[in-house]
C-alpha positions in Angstrom: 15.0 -21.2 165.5 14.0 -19.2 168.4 16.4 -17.3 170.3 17.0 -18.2 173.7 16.6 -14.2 174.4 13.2 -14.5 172.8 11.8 -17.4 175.2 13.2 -15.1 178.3 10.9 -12.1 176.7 8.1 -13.9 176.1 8.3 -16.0 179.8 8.3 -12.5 181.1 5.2 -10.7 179.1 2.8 -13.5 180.6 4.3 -12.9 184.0 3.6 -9.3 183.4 -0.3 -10.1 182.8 -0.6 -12.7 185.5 1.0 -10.2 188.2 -0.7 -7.3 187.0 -4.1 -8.9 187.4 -3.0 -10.7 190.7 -1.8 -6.8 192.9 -5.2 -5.9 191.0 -7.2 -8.3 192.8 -5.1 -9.4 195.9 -5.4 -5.0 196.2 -9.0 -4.8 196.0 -9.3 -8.3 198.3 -7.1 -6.6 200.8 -8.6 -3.7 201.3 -12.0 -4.7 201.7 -11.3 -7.3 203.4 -8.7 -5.4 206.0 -5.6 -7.4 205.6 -2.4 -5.4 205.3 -0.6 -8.9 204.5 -2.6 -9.0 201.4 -2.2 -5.6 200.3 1.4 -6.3 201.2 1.0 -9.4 198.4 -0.3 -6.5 195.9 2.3 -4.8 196.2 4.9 -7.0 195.5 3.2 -8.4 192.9 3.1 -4.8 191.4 6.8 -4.8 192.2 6.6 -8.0 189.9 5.4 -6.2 187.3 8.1 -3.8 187.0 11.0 -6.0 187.3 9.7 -8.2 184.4 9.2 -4.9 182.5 12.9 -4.7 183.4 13.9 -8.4 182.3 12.2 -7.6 178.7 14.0 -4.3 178.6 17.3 -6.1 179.6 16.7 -8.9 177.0 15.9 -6.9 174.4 19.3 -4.9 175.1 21.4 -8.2 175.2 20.1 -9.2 171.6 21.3 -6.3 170.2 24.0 -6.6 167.6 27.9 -5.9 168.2 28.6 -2.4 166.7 31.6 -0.5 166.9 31.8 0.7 170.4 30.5 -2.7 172.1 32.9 -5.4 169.8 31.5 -8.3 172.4 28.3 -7.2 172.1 25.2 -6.0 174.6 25.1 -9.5 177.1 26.0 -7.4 180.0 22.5 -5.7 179.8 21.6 -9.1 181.2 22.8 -9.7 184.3 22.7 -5.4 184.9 19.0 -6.0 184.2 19.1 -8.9 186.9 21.0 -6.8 189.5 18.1 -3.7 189.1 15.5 -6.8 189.1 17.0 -8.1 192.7 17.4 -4.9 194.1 14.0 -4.0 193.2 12.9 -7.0 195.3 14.9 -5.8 198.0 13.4 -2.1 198.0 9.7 -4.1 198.0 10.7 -5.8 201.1 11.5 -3.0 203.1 8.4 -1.3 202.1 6.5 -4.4 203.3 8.6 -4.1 206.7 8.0 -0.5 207.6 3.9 -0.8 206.8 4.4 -4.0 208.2 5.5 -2.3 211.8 3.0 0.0 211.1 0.2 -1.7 211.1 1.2 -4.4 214.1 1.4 -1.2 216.6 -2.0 0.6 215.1 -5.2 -1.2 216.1 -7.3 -2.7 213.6 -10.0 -5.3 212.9 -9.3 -8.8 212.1 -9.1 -9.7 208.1 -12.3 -10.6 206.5 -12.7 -14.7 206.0 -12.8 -14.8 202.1 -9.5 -13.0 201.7 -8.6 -16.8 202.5 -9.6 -17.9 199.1 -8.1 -15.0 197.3 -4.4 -16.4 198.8 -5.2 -19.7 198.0 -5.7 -19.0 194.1 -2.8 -16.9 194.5 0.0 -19.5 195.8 -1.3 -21.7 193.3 -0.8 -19.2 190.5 2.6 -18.0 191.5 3.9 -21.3 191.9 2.8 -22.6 188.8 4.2 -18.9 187.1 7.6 -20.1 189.2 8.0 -23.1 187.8 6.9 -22.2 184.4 9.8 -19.5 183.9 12.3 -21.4 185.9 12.1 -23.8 183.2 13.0 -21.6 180.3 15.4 -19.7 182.5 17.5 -23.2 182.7 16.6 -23.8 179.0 18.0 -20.8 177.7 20.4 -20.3 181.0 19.5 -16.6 181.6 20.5 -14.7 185.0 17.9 -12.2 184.8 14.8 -14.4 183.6 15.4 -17.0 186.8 15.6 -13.9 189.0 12.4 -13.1 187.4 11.1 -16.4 188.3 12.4 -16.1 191.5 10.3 -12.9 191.9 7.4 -15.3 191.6 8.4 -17.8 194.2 8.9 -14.8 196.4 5.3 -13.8 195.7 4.0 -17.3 196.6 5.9 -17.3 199.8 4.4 -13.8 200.5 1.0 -14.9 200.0 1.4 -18.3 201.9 2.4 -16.3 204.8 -0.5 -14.4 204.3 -2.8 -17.3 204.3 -1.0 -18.1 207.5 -1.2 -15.1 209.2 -5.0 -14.6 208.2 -5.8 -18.2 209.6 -4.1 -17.3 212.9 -6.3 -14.1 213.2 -9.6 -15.7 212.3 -9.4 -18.7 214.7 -7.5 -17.0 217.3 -10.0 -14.1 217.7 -9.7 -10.8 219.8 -6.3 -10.0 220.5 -4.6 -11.8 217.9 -5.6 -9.3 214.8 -2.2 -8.1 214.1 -0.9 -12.0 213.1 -1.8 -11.5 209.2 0.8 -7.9 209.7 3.5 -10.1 211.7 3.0 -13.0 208.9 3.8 -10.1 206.0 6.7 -9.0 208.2 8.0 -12.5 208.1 7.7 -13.0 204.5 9.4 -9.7 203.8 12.7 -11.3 205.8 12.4 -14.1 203.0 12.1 -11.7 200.2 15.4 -9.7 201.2 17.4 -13.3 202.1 16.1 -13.9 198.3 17.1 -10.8 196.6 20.5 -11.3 198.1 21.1 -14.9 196.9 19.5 -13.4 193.1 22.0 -10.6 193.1 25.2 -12.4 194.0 25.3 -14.5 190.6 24.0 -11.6 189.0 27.5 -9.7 189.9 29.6 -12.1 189.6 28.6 -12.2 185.6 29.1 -8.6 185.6 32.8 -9.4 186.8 33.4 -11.9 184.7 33.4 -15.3 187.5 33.8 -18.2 185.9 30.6 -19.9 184.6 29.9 -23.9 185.9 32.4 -25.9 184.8 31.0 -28.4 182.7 31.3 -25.4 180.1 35.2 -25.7 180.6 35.2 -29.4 180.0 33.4 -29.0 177.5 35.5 -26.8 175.5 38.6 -29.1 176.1 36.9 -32.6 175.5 36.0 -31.0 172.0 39.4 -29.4 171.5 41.5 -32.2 172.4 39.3 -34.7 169.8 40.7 -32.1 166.9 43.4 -33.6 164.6 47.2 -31.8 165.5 46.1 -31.0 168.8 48.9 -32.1 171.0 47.4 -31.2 174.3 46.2 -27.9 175.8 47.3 -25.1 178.1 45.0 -22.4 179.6 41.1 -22.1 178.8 39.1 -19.5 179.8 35.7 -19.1 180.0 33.4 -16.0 180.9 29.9 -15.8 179.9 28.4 -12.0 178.1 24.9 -12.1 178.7 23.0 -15.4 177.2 26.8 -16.1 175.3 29.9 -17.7 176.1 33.3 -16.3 175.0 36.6 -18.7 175.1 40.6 -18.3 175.3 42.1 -21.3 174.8 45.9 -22.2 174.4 46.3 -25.2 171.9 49.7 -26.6 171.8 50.9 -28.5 168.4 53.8 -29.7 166.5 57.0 -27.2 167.0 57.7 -28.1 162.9 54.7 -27.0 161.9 54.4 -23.6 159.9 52.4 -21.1 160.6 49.8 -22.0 157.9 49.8 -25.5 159.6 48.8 -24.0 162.8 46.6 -21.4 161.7 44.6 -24.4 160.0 44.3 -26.2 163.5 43.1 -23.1 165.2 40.6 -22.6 163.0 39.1 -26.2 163.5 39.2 -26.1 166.6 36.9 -22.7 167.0 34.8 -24.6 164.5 34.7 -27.7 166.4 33.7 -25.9 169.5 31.4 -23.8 168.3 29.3 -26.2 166.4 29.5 -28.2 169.8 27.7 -25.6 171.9 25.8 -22.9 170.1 26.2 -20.8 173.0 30.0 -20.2 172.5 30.1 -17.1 170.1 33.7 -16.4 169.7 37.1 -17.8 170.6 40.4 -16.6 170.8 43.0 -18.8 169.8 46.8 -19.1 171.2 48.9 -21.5 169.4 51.8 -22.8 171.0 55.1 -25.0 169.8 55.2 -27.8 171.9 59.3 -27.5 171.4 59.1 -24.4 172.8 57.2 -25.4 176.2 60.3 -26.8 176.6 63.2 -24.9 175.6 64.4 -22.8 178.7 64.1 -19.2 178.7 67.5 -17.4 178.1 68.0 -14.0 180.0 70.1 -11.6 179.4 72.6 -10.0 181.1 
């Protein structure tokens, strides 16, 4: 069986060949063709290139082993990797802006006609690329490979503004030659608003937020069907990369002994984890149900 780190790695080596060839010609395109929107395009998708470099890096981190000085293992190299990824896509976007600027207050001939064709291949690509790794990123529910596919969409948008902006230029004539520049500056606002809404989940995994909770329920449907389980207390959930780890408080008979109880916790993590793959580890707190509800005697 693959691992779901695997399909993430492998999602991101063809985005690493599609974007590489796509700055290479949207590069060329855009400079003989004197659009600053599409050499805009190039550059992100050279920015694209990098991140997914990152992504496989991060991956391959996350599927190492635990050893001795990381007992939970390496997930966090996932959702770091996602953070760099996002922030990357930020840094591309201000470099769009300033050139951007740039170019709107330097005069310059309108884009060349065929660089139309060139954008048109290219939304069609990157959308297709979106969709593609956005699948296995909610397959194998990876952070960093759907802010990789995000990188994508953010691409498409880029060139579809491009398109846009090249269309307004050709049609409207003299005086409107800088529309392809303000269409890259526009797409650049959509990439940052992007690499902000990528990086927020990409923290919050870092701190340890909650995952959805259908994982939750999960865990206690599954808990609760387990023979001796009387009913249960807390449950806690925090997701390590492309794992889930889970403390759970299981309540059972007061008379039991320890053995007895031991036994129960045990079934449980085995229920659980034969449930959902994804849920590595478990700590288990057994509680007497007498004692839930014996009051607590202080001391003078």
């Amino acid at each position: 069986m693959i691992h779901p780190a695997e399909k993430g790695i492998r999602s991101a080596i063809i985005g690493i060949i599609v974007n590489a060839a796509l700055a290479l010609i949207k590069g060329i395109a855009g400079f003989f063709g004197n659009s600053y929107a599409l050499i805009a395009d190039a550059i992100e998708s050279a920015s694209d290139v990098v991140s997914s470099l990152i992504v496989v890096s991060g991956l391959r981190i996350a599927l190492k082993p635990r050893d001795k000085n990381h007992p939970y293992g390496h997930g966090k190299a996932e959702p770091i990797a996602a953070m760099v990824v996002a922030l990357s896509l930020f840094a591309a976007a201000v470099t769009i802006i300033t050139q951007s600027i740039h170019e709107i207050i330097t005069p310059h001939h309108a884009p060349a006609s065929f660089t139309l064709i060139v954008l048109i291949v290219v939304v069609i690509t990157k959308e297709s690329l979106f969709r593609f790794v956005f699948r296995v990123a909610e397959d194998v529910q990876s952070t960093v490979v759907k802010t990789d596919a995000w990188h994508h969409r953010s691409d498409a948008i880029t060139s579809m503004a491009a398109f846009i902006g090249i269309s307004i230029a050709l049609l409207g004539g003299e005086g409107f030659e800088s529309a392809d520049d303000w269409a890259a500056l526009f797409a650049s606002a959509i990439i940052m608003f992007n690499a902000h809404a990528l990086f927020r989940p990409a923290l919050d995994e870092v701190m340890d937020a909650a995952p959805p909770p259908q994982i939750e329920e999960q865990v206690r449907a599954t808990a609760r069907s387990v023979a001796g389980v009387i009913k249960l207390e807390k449950c806690y959930v925090r997701k390590m990369g492309l794992d889930y780890f889970v403390d759970l408080h299981v309540v059972v008979d007061g008379s039991l002994t320890v053995r007895e109880g031991h036994l129960i916790g045990h079934n449980v993590k085995d229920a659980v984890c034969t449930t959902n793959s994804r849920i590595v580890d478990m700590m288990i707190h057994i509680e007497p149900e007498s004692f839930l509800n014996v009051p607590v005697r202080r001391s003078n």
